[in-house]
N, C-alpha and C positions, 0 to 999 in steps of 0.2 A: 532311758537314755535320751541325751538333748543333742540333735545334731545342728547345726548351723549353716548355713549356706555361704559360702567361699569363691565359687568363682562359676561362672556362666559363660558356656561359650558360643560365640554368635558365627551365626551365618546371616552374609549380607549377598544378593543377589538373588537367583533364579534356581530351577530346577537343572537347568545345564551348564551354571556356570557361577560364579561369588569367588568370595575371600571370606574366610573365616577370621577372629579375633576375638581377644574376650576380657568379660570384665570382672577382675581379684580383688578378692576384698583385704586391706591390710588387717588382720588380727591385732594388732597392738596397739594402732589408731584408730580404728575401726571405720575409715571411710574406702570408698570403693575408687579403682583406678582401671581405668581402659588401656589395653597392650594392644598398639595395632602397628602391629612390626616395629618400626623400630621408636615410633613415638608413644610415648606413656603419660596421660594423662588424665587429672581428677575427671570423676563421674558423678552426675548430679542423680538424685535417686527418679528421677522422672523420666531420664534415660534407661534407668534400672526398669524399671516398672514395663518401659515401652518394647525391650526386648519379650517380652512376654506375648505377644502379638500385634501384630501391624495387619496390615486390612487383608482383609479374607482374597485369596484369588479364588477366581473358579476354574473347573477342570480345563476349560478348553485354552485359559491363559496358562493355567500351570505348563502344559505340554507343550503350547508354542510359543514359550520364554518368558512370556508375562514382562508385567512392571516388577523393578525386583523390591524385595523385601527382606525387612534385617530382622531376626528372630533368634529367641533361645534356642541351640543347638544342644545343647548337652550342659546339665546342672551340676556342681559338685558339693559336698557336704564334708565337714569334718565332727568328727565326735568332739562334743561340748562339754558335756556333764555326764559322767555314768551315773545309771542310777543304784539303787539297791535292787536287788536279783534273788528273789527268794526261790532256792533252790530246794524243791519236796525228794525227801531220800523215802522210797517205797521197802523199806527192808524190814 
């Protein structure tokens, strides 16, 4: 099976506080677009790439608000290609 990656949802701020949005890929065009309420626009893949992590906090910034930072929240995948599935019958 070939799954593909679809849409990435971001958390932008702190451990106490942000605004979530995220970024969908168009299947048909194949380029990537940012939904951040009500503005939607093209996403450069270096954007892409950066949601993946931004600089490391440490624990004692984590817990007293820190600098905030915008990171992958939650990934999404769609089924691409099925593959062949060989199934063994024990009988």
């Amino acid at each position: 099976m070939i799954y593909e990656l679809y849409t990435v949802l971001i958390h932008k701020g702190t451990a106490t506080s942000g605004h979530y949005f995220a970024f969908i890929k168009d299947v048909e065009d194949n380029k990537w677009y940012k939904f951040n309420d009500s503005q939607v626009t093209t996403l450069d893949l270096v954007d892409l790439v950066k949601a993946f992590g931004s600089k490391p906090q440490t624990r004692k910034t984590w817990f007293s608000g820190g600098e905030p930072s915008e990171n992958a929240y939650m990934l999404m995948y769609r089924l691409k290609q099925e593959g062949n599935i060989n199934v063994i019958n024990d009988e």
